[in-house]
C-alpha positions in Angstrom: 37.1 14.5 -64.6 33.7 15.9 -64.0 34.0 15.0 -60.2 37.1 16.7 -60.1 35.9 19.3 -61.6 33.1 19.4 -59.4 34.9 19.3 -56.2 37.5 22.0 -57.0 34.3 24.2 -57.9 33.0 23.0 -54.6 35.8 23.7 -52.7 36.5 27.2 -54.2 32.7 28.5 -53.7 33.4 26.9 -50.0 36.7 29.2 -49.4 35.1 32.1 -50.8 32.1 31.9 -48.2 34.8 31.2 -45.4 36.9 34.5 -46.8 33.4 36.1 -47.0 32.4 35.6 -43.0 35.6 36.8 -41.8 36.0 39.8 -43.4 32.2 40.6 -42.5 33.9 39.1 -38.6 36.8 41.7 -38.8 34.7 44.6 -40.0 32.1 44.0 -37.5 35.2 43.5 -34.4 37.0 47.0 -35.9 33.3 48.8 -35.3 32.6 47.8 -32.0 36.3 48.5 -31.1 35.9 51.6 -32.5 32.7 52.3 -30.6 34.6 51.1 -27.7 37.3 53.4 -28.2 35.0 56.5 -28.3 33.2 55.8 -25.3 35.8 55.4 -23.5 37.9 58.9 -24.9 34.3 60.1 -23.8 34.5 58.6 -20.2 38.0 59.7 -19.6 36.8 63.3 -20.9 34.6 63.4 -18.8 35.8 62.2 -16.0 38.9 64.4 -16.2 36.8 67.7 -16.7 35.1 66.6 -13.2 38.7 65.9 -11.6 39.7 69.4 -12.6 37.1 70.8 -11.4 37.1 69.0 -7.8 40.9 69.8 -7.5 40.4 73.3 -8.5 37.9 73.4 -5.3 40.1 71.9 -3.1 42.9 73.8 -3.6 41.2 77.2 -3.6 39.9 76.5 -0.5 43.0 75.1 1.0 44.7 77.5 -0.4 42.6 80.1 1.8 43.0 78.3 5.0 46.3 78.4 5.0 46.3 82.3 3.7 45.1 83.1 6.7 47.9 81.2 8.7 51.0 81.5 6.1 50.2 83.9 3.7 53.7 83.5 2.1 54.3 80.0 2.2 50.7 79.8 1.0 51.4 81.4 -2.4 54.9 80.1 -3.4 53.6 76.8 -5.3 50.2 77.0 -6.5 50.7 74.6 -9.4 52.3 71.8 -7.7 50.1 72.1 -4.9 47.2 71.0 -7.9 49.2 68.3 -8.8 49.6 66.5 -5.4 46.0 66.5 -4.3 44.8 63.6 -5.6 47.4 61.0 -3.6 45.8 63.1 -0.8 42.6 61.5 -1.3 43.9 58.4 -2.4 46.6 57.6 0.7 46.1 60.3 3.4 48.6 58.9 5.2 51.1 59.5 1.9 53.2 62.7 2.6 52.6 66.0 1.1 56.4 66.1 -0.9 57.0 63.5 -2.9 57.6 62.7 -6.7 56.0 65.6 -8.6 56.3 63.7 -11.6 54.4 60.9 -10.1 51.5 63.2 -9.3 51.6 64.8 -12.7 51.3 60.9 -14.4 48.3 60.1 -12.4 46.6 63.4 -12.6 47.4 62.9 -16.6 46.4 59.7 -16.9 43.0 59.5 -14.7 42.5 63.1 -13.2 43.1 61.2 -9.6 39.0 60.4 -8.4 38.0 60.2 -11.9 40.3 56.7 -12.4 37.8 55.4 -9.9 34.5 56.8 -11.6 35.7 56.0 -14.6 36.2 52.2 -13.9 32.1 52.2 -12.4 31.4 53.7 -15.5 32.8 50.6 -17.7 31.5 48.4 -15.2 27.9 49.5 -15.0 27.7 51.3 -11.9 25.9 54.9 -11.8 27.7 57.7 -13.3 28.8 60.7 -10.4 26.4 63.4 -10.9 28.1 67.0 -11.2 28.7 68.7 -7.3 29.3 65.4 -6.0 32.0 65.4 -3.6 34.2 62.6 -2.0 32.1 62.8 1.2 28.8 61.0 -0.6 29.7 59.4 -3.9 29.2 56.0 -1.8 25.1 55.8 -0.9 25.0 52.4 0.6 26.6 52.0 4.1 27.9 48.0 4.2 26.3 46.2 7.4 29.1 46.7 10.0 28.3 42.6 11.4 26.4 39.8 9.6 22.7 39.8 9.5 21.0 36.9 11.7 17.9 35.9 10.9 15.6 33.3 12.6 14.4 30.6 10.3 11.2 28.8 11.3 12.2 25.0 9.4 8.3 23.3 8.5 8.7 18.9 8.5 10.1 19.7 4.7 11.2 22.6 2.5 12.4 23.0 -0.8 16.4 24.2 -1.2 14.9 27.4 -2.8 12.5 28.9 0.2 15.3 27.5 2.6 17.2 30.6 1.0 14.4 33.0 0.7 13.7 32.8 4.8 17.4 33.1 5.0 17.6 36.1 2.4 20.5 34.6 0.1 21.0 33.1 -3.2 20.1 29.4 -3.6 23.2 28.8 -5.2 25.0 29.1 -1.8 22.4 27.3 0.1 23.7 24.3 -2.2 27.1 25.1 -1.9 27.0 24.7 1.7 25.3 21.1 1.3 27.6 20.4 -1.1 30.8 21.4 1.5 28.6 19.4 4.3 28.5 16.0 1.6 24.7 16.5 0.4 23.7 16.7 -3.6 20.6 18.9 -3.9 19.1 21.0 -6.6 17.3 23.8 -6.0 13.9 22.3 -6.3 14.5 19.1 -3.9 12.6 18.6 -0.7 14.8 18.4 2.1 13.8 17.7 5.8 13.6 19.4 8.6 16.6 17.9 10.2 19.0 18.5 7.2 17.6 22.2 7.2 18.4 22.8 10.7 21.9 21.7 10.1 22.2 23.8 6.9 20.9 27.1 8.5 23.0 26.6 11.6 26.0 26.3 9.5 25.4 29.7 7.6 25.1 31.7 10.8 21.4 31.8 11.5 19.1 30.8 13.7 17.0 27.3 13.0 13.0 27.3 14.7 11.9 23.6 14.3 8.0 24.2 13.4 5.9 21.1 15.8 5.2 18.2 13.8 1.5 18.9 12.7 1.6 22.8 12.6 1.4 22.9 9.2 -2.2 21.0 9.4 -3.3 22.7 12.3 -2.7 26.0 10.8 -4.5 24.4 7.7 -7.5 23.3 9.7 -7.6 26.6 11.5 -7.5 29.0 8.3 -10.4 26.7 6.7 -12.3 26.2 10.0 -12.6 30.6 10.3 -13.2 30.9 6.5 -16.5 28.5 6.8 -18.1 29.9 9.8 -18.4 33.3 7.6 -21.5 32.9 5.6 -25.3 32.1 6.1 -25.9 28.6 6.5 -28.8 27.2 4.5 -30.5 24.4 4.0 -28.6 21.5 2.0 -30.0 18.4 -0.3 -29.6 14.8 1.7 -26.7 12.5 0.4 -28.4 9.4 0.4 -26.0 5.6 -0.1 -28.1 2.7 -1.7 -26.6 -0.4 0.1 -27.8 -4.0 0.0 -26.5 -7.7 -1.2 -25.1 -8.6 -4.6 -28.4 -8.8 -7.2 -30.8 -7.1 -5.0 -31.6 -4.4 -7.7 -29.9 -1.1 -6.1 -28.2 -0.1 -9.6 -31.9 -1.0 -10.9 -33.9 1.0 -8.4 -31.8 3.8 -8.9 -32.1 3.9 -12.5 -35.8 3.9 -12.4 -35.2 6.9 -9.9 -32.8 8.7 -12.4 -34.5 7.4 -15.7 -30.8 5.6 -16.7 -29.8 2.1 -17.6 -26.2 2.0 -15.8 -26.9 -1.5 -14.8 -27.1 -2.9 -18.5 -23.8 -2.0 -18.6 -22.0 -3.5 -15.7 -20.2 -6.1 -16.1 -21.0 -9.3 -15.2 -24.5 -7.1 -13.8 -22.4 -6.3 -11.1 -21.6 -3.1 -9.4 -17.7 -2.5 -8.9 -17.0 0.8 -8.2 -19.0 3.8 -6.5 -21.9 5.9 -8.1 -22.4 9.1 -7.4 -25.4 11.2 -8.8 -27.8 13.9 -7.9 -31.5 13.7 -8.9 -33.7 16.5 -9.2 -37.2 15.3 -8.6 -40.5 16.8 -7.8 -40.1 16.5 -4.3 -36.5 18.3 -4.2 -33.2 17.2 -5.1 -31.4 14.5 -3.7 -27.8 12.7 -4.2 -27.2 9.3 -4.5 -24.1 7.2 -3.9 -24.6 3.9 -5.4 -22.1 0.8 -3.5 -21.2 -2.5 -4.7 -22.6 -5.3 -3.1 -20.1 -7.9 -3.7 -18.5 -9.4 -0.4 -14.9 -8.2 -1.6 -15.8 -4.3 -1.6 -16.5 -3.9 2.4 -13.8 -0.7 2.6 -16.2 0.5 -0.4 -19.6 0.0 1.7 -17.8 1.2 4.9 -16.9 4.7 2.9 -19.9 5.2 1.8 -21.5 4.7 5.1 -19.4 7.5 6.2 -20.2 9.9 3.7 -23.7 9.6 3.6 -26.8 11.6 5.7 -29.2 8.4 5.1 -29.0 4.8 4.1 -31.2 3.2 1.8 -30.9 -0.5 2.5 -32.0 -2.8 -0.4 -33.2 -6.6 0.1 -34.8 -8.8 -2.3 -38.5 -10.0 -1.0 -38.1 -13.3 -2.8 -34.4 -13.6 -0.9 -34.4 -12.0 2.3 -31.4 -11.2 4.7 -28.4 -12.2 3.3 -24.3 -11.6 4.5 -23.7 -7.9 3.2 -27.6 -7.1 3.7 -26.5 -7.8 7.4 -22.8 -6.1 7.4 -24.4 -2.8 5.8 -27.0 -2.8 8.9 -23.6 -2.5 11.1 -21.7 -0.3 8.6 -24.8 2.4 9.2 -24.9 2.1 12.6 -21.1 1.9 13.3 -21.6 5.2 11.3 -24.6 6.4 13.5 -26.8 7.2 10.1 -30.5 6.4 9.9 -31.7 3.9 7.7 -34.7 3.3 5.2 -35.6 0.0 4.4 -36.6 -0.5 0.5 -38.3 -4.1 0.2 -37.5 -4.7 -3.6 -38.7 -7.2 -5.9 -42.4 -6.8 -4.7 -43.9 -7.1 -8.4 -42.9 -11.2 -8.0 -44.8 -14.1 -7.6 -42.5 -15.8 -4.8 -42.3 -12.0 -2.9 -42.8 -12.3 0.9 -42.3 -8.6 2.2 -43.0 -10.3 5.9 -40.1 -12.3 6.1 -37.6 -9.5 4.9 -39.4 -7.7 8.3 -39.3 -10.7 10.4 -35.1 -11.6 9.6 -34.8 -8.0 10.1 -36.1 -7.1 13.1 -34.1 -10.4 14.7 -31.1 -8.3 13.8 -31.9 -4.9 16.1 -33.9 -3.2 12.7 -37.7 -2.8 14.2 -40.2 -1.2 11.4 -42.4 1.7 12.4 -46.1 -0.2 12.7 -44.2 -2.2 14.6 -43.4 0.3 17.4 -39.4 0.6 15.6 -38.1 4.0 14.1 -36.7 2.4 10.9 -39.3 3.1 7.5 -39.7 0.3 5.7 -41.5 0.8 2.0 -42.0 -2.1 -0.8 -40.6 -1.0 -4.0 -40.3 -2.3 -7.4 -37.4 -0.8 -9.7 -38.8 -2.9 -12.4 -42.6 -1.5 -12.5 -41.9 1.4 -10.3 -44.4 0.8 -7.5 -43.8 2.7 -4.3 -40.7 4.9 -5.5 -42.8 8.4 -4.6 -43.4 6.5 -1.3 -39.3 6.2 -1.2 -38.6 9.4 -1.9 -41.1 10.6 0.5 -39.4 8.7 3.5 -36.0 10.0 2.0 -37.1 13.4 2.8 -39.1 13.3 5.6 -36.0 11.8 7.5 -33.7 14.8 6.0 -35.9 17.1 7.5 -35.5 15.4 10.5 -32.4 15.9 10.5 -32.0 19.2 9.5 -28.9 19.6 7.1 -27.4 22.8 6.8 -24.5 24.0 4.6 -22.7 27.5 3.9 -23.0 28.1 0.1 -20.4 31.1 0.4 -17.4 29.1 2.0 -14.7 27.8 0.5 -15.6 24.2 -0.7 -14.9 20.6 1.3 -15.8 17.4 1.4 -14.5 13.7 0.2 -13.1 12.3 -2.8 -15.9 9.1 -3.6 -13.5 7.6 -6.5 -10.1 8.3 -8.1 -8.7 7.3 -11.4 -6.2 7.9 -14.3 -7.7 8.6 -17.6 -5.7 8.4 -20.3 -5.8 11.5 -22.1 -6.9 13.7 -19.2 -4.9 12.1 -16.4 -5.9 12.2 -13.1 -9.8 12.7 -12.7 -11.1 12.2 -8.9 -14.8 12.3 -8.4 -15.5 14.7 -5.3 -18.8 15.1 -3.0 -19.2 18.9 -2.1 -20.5 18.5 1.9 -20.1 22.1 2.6 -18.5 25.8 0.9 -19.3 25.8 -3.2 -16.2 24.5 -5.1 -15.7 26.7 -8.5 -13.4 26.3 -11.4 -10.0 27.3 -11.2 -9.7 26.9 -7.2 -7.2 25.4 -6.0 -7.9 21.7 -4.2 -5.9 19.7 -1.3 -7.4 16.0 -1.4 -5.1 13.7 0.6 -1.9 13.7 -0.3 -2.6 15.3 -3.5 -3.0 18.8 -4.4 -3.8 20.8 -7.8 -6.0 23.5 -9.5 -9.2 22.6 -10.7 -9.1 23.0 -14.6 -12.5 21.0 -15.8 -15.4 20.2 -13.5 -18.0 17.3 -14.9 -21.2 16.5 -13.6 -22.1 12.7 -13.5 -22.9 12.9 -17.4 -19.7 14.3 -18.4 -21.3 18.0 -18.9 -19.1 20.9 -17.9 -20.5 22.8 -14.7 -18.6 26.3 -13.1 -19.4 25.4 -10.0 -20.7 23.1 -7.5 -22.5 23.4 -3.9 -23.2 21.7 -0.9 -24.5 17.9 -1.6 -23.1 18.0 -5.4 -20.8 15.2 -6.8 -18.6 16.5 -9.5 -15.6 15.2 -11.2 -12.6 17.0 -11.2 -9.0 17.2 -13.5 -5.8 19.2 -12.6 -4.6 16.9 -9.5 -1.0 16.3 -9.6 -2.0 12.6 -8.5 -4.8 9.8 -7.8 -6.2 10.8 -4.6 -7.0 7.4 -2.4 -11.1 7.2 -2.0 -12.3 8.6 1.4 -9.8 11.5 1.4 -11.0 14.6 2.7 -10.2 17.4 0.1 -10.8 21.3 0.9 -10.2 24.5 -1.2 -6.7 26.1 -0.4 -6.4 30.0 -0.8 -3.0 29.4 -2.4 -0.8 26.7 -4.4 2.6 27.4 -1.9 0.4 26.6 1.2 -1.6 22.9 -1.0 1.8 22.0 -1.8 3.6 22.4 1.8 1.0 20.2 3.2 0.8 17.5 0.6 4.8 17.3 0.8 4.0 17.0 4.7 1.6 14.5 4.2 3.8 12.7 2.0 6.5 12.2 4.2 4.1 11.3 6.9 2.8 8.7 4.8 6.1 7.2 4.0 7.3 7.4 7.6 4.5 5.0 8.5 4.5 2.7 5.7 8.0 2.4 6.3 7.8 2.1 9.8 4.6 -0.5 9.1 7.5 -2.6 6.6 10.1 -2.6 8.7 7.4 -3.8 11.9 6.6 -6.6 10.2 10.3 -7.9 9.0 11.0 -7.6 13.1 7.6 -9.5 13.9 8.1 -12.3 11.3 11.8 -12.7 11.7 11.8 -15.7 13.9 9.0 -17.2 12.7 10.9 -17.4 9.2 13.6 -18.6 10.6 11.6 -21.4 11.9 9.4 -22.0 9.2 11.5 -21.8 6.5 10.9 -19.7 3.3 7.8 -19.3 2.4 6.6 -19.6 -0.8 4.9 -16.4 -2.8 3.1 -15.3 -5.9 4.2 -12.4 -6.8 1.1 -9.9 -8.3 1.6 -7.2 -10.1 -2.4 -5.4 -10.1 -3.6 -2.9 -12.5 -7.3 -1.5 -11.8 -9.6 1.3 -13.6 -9.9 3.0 -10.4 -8.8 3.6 -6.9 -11.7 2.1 -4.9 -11.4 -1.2 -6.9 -7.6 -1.2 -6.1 -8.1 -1.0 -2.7 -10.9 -3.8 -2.4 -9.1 -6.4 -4.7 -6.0 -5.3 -2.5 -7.7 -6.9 0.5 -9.5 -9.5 -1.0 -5.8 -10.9 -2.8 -4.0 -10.4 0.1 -7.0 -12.3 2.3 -5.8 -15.3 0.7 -2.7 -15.8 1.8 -2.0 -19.0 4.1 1.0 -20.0 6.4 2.2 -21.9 3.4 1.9 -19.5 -0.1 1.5 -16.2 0.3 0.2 -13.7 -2.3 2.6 -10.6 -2.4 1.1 -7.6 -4.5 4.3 -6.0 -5.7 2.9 -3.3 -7.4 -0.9 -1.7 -7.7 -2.0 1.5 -9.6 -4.4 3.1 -11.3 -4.6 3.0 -14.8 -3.3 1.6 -17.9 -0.6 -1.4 -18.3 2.6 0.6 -19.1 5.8 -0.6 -20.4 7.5 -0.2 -16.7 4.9 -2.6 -15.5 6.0 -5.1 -17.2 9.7 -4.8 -16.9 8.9 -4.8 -12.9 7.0 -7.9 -13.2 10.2 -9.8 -15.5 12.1 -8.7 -12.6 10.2 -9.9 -9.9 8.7 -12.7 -12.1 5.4 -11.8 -11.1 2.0 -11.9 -12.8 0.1 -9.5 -14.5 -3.5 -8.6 -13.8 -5.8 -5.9 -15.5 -9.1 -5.4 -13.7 -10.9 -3.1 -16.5 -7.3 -1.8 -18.0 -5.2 -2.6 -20.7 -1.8 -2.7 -21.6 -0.3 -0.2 -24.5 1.9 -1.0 -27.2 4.9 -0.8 -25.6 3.8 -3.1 -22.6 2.7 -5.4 -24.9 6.1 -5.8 -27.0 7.6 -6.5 -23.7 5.4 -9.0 -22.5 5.2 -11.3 -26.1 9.2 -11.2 -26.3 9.5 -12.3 -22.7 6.8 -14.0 -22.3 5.2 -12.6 -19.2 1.5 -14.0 -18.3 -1.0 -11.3 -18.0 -4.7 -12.2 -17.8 -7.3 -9.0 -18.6 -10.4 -9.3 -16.7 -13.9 -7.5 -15.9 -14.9 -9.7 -12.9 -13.8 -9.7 -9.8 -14.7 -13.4 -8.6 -13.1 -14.6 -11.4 -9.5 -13.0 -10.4 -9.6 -14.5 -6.9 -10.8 -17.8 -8.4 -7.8 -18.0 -11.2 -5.1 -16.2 -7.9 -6.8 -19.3 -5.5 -5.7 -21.7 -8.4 -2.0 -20.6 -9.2 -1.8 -20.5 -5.2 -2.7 -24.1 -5.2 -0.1 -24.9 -7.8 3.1 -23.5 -5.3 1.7 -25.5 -2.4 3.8 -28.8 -1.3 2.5 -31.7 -2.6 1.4 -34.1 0.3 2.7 -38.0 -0.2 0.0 -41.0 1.1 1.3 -44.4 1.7 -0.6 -47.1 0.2 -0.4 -50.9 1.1 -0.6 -52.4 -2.4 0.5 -56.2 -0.7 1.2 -58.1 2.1 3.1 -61.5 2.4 3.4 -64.1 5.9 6.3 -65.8 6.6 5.7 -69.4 6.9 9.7 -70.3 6.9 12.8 -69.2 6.6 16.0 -70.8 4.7 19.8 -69.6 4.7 21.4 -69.1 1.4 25.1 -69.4 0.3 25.3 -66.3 -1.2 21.8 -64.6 -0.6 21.7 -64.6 2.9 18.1 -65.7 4.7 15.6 -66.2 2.4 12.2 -66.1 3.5 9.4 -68.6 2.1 6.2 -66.7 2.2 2.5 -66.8 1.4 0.6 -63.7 -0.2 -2.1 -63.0 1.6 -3.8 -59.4 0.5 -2.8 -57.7 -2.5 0.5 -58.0 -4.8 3.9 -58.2 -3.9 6.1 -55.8 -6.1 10.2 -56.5 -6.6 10.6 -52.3 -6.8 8.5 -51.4 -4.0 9.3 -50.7 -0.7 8.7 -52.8 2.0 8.3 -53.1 5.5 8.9 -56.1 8.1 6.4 -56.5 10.5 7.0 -58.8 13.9 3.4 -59.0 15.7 2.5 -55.5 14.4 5.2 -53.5 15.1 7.8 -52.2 12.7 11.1 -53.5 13.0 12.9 -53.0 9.4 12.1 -50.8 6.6 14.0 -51.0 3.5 13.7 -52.7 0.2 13.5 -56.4 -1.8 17.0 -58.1 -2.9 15.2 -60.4 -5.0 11.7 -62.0 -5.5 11.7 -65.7 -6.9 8.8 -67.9 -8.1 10.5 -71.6 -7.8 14.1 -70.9 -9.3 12.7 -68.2 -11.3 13.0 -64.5 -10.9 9.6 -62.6 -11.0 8.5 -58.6 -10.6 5.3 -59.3 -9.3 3.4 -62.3 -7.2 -0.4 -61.9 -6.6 -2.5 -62.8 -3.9 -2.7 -66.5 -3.1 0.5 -67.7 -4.8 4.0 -68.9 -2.7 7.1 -66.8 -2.7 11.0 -66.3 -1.8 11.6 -63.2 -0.6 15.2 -61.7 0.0 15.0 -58.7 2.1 18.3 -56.1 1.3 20.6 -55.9 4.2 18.4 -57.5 6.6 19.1 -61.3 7.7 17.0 -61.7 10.8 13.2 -62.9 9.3 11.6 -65.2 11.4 8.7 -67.4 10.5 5.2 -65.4 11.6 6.7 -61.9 10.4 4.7 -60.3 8.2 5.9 -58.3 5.0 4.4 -55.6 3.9 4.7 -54.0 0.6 4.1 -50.3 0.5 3.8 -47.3 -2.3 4.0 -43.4 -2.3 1.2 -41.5 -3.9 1.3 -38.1 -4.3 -2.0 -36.0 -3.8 -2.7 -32.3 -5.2 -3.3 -30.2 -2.2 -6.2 -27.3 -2.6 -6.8 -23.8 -0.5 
C-alpha cells in the first residue's frame, strides 16, 4: 500500500511538472508571436508610408508630363491613376487599364515596392533608407559572366586552401569530388593530380607548380634571410671518435667535470652526445659517438657535422677496426683530425706504436713532417688535456669559423626521440642564425613550434647560437638523425613542405618496395619461400633505430631472413603488440618498455618480448632464433658392412644371402645399400636378418649372417652390403 501510495504521489508531482513546462512553453510561444506580430504591423507601417510616398512622386510628376501634352485627359482620373502605378513597376510590359480592384488589393495589402522591402526586412537584409528610389535600392551589380581564376596546384594541398585560391566555399569544393567519386574532408591532403582535375571541373584554370618549387623557394627565402647580418666568429664543433673502450665518454668527462660513462650501459656508448664546454681557453662543443661496430651511420653523421675530429686510441691497444673506419669517415668528410693517444698513465702504454700503425694508414704526425697533431692524454689523471684543448683551437683558428648570430637559425638534428610525457624531443646543433623560443622549426619531414628549449643538463635556455646543441619539444614528429632543420617565418609555409616531403618520401620507399618485389621475383620463384623472422623493434631513440636496423637486417642469409616489420621510437604500446600477434613476430625493447596495456596483451597471448640494454646481446639472441628456422642438414653414417660369401634360393623368401660382418653392426631397421665392386647398384631395405634359424635385430662384427634384401633377388657372392643411418646435424649462421 505504501508503494502504491508512493507511486501515485510520484506520478501526480511528475504531471504537475509536465502541466508546469507547457504552460511556461505556451506563454513564452504567445510572447514571441506577439512580438512577432508587432514587428511586423511595424514593417508593413512603414513600408506602406514609404510606398505612399513614392507613388505620390510618381504620379505628380507624371501627372505634369502629360499636362503639358493632354491637359484634359491628364486630370480626369487622378485617383486611379495612384492605384495602378505600382504593376507599372512591377510588370512594365502589364497594360495601363486593367482590374482596378486588383491594383487597389496590392496597393492595400503591400503598398506595391514596399511588399518587396518588406520581405528584406524579415529576411535580414538592409532596410531602404527614406529618398531612395527604384533606380538604386540594388548596390551590388551581379558579375555579368563567371569569374576565372588561375590556380597555381603545389605537389599537395589541403581541400580547404584548394577553395581559398579558387575564392569559394569548401563545402562545394567537396561536392564536386563527391559528384567526381572522391571522399574528402575539408582538412585532407589531396595531390596535385586530383587538384588539377577538381579545379578544371569548376571552370578555372589549373598551374601545376614544378616538382621541387616549394623547396627551392624554401631554400631561396632562408638563403637571402642569412646573408643579412655580420658574420662573427663561431665556437668549433668538435666529434670524439675512436674504438669501443678507448675512453672517449672518459676523456670527455674529465673535460666537462661529468661521469656520463658510469652510467652507460654495459660501459658502452649507444647513442650521440652532444655538449658545449666553456673552458678557459674558449668554448667549444663536443659530439660524443659510439664506438661499437654496429653504429657506423652514427660515426658517419657525426663526421659530417663536425669542424674537427678528435680521434681516440688506446696506447696499450693500438689501431683497431673502427679506429681505422673513423680515419676514412673524416676524410671522406674532408675534416682535420687530432690525434688523442689515451691511456698514457699505464704501465703496458706504447705511445710509438699507436704513431707507427697510424702513419701505415696515410695519418703522418707533425715531428714527423705530417699535418695531423698527435697529443698523449690521460682521461683518468688528466695529463695533457690543456695540450688537447690547445690543438683543438689552434686548428679552429685555422680554419676560421664564421657564423651570423642575427639569422634565422639552421643546422642538424644529432638525435631524436619520444618521451613519454613530453613527446617528441629532438636534440638540434645550431651551425648558423640563433634559434629562440617560440620559432617555428622545419627538421626533415617534420615541422613544429618550439615550446621548451633544454641545454644538455635539462636547464631551460631562450635562445641558442651558432655551435650550441639544445634540445627541443613542439615537433609534430621524430625527426630522423642527420636532418637538416631551419627556422620557418610561418607555420602554412613548414607545413607545405613537410606534406611535400612526405609524399616524396613515400613515393620512394614505395617505389624502393615495389623494386625489390620486381628484382626478387624470379629468384623466389626459383628458390622457393624463404624463411623469415619476423621483428618487431622498439628503441629509446632514433639513431639507435637506425643502427640496430642495419645491423638486424645485416644478418640475413639466402636461407632466413630477418624482416623488421615495424621500428619506432619510444615506448611498447598496446598496437605493438597486436601487430606483432598478427604478423607473429618478436618483440624487442632496446632501452624501452612496454605499458600496461601492451603488457595485458602480450601475457594473454603469449607473445615473446625480450627487454634489453645491450646491443651485442640482441644480435647474438636474433643470430640464435635465426639458427633455429634454418633446414636441418641430414649426414649418412655407415654403422655396418657385411660380404657376401654365398648365396641360397628360398621357397618363399626369395635369394638369401649368407654373409660375413666385417666392420661395424648390421641393423634389421636400417637402410641398406648393395654394393657390386664399389658401385651402387640397389638401395632399399632388409626383409629379414637370421642368426641360424633364428630371427635377430642386430649382428656385430665378426659373426655369420642371412640376409634377405626387400624386393631385390639378384645378390651375388663378392657383393658387399652396406648398412647405413641418417643423422641430423643443427646448422649455425
Amino acid at each position: 500500500m505504501e508503494d502504491t501510495a508512493a507511486k501515485e504521489q510520484e506520478a501526480a508531482a511528475r504531471a504537475a511538472e509536465e502541466a508546469e513546462r507547457a504552460r511556461r512553453d505556451a506563454e513564452l510561444q504567445a510572447a514571441q508571436e506577439k512580438q512577432r506580430e508587432e514587428m511586423r504591423n511595424k514593417q508593413e507601417a512603414e513600408a506602406k508610408a514609404k510606398a505612399a510616398a513614392e507613388a505620390q512622386a510618381k504620379s505628380a510628376q507624371e501627372a505634369a508630363s502629360q499636362r503639358a501634352a493632354e491637359p484634359a485627359a491628364d486630370t480626369a482620373k487622378p485617383a486611379a491613376k495612384k492605384g495602378r502605378e505600382k504593376p507599372a513597376f512591377r510588370n512594365e510590359s502589364k497594360p495601363a487599364g486593367g482590374n482596378k480592384n486588383s491594383g487597389n488589393k496590392r496597393l492595400s495589402r503591400k503598398g506595391g515596392n514596399a511588399g518587396r522591402n518588406d520581405r528584406d526586412n524579415r529576411r535580414g537584409g538592409k532596410p531602404v533608407r527614406k529618398g531612395m528610389t527604384s533606380d538604386n535600392v540594388q548596390a551590388f551589380e551581379k558579375p555579368t559572366a563567371p569569374v576565372i581564376h588561375e590556380v597555381h596546384i603545389p605537389e599537395s594541398i589541403t581541400v580547404a586552401e584548394l577553395a581559398k585560391k579558387m575564392s569559394i566555399k569548401a563545402a562545394e569544393v567537396i561536392k564536386v569530388m563527391f559528384k567526381m567519386g572522391a571522399m574528402a574532408t575539408i582538412n585532407q591532403v589531396i595531390d596535385q593530380d586530383t587538384a588539377t582535375l577538381v579545379v578544371e571541373e569548376m571552370g578555372h584554370t589549373a598551374i601545376p607548380m614544378q616538382e621541387n618549387t616549394v623547396e627551392d623557394q624554401l631554400i631561396e627565402s632562408s638563403s637571402n634571410e642569412a646573408v643579412e647580418g655580420e658574420s662573427q666568429e663561431r665556437a668549433p664543433v668538435v666529434t670524439v671518435m675512436g674504438h669501443v673502450d678507448h675512453g672517449k665518454t672518459s676523456l670527455l668527462d674529465y673535460i666537462r667535470e661529468t661521469r656520463v660513462a658510469a652510467g652507460e650501459s654495459g660501459g658502452i656508448t649507444q647513442h650521440i652526445g652532444a655538449y658545449h664546454v666553456e673552458t678557459d681557453k674558449g668554448m667549444v662543443s663536443f659530439l660524443d659517438t659510439p664506438g661499437h661496430a654496429a653504429f657506423t651511420a652514427m660515426r658517419a653523421r657525426g663526421a659530417q657535422l663536425t669542424d674537427i675530429v678528435i680521434l681516440v686510441v688506446a696506447a696499450d691497444d693500438g689501431v683497431m677496426p673502427q679506429t681505422e673506419e673513423a680515419v676514412n669517415h673524416a676524410r671522406a668528410a674532408g675534416v682535420p683530425l687530432v690525434i688523442a693517444v689515451n691511456k698514457i698513465d699505464k704501465e703496458e702504454a706504447d705511445p710509438d706504436r699507436v704513431k707507427n700503425e697510424l702513419a701505415q694508414r696515410d695519418v703522418l704526425p707533425e715531428d714527423w713532417g705530417g699535418d695531423v697533431q698527435f697529443v698523449n692524454v690521460s682521461a683518468k689523471t688528466g695529463q695533457g688535456i690543456d695540450e688537447l684543448l690547445d690543438a683543438v683551437l689552434l686548428q679552429a683558428e685555422i680554419l676560421e669559423l664564421t657564423a651570423v648570430p642575427e639569422a634565422p637559425g639552421r643546422g642538424v638534428v644529432v638525435e631524436s626521440r619520444l618521451d613519454k610525457g613530453r613527446g617528441p624531443v629532438a636534440t638540434l646543433l645550431v651551425q648558423n642564425g640563433t634559434l629562440n623560443q617560440g620559432d617555428i622549426v622545419l627538421a626533415g619531414l617534420q615541422y613544429g613550434r618550439v615550446r621548451a628549449m633544454l641545454d644538455e643538463n635539462g636547464k631551460p635556455v631562450k635562445s641558442a647560437g651558432p655551435s650550441i646543441p639544445v634540445e627541443i619539444l613542439g615537433l609534430d614528429g621524430t625527426p630522423g638523425a642527420g636532418d637538416e632543420f631551419t627556422v620557418v617565418s610561418n607555420e602554412k609555409k613548414a607545413r607545405e613542405v613537410a606534406l611535400f616531403r612526405q609524399g616524396k618520401y613515400r613515393e620512394v620507399k614505395l617505389q624502393r618496395q615495389q623494386q625489390a618485389k620486381l628484382e626478387n621475383l624470379f629468384a623466389n620463384m626459383q628458390a622457393g619461400e624463404q624463411k623469415s623472422l619476423n621483428v618487431i623493434l622498439k628503441s629509446d631513440v632514433r639513431g639507435s633505430l637506425e643502427a640496430l636496423t642495419g645491423a638486424l637486417n645485416d644478418l640475413s642469409t639466402e636461407e632466413v631472413k630477418v624482416n623488421i616489420v615495424s621500428g619506432g621510437v619510444g615506448g611498447i604500446a598496446e598496437t605493438d603488440a597486436n601487430l606483432a600477434l598478427a604478423s607473429s613476430a618478436i618483440m624487442i625493447g632496446f632501452n624501452v618498455r612496454a605499458d600496461a596495456q601492451a603488457r595485458a596483451v602480450i601475457e594473454r597471448e603469449e607473445i615473446e618480448l625480450r627487454y634489453y640494454s645491450v646491443i651485442y646481446d640482441i644480435i647474438d639472441d636474433v643470430k640464435q632464433a635465426m639458427t633455429g628456422l634454418l633446414a636441418p642438414e641430414f649426414r649418412e653414417e655407415i654403422v655396418g658392412i657385411a660380404e657376401v660369401r654365398d648365396v641360397f634360393r628360398a621357397p618363399k623368401i626369395g635369394a638369401v644371402a649368407g654373409c660375413m660382418v666385417t666392420e661395424g653392426s648390421v641393423y634389421r631397421n636400417k637402410r641398406i645399400r648393395v654394393l657390386r665392386e664399389n658401385v651402387v647398384i640397389y638401395e632399399g631395405e632388409l626383409e629379414s636378418l637370421r642368426r641360424f634359424k633364428d630371427n635377430v635385430s642386430e649382428v656385430r662384427q665378426g659373426m655369420e649372417c642371412g640376409i634377405g634384401v626387400k624386393n631385390y633377388n639378384d645378390v651375388k657372392v663378392g657383393d658387399q652390403i652396406e648398412v647405413f643411418d641418417s643423422v641430423e646435424i643443427q646448422r649455425t649462421l
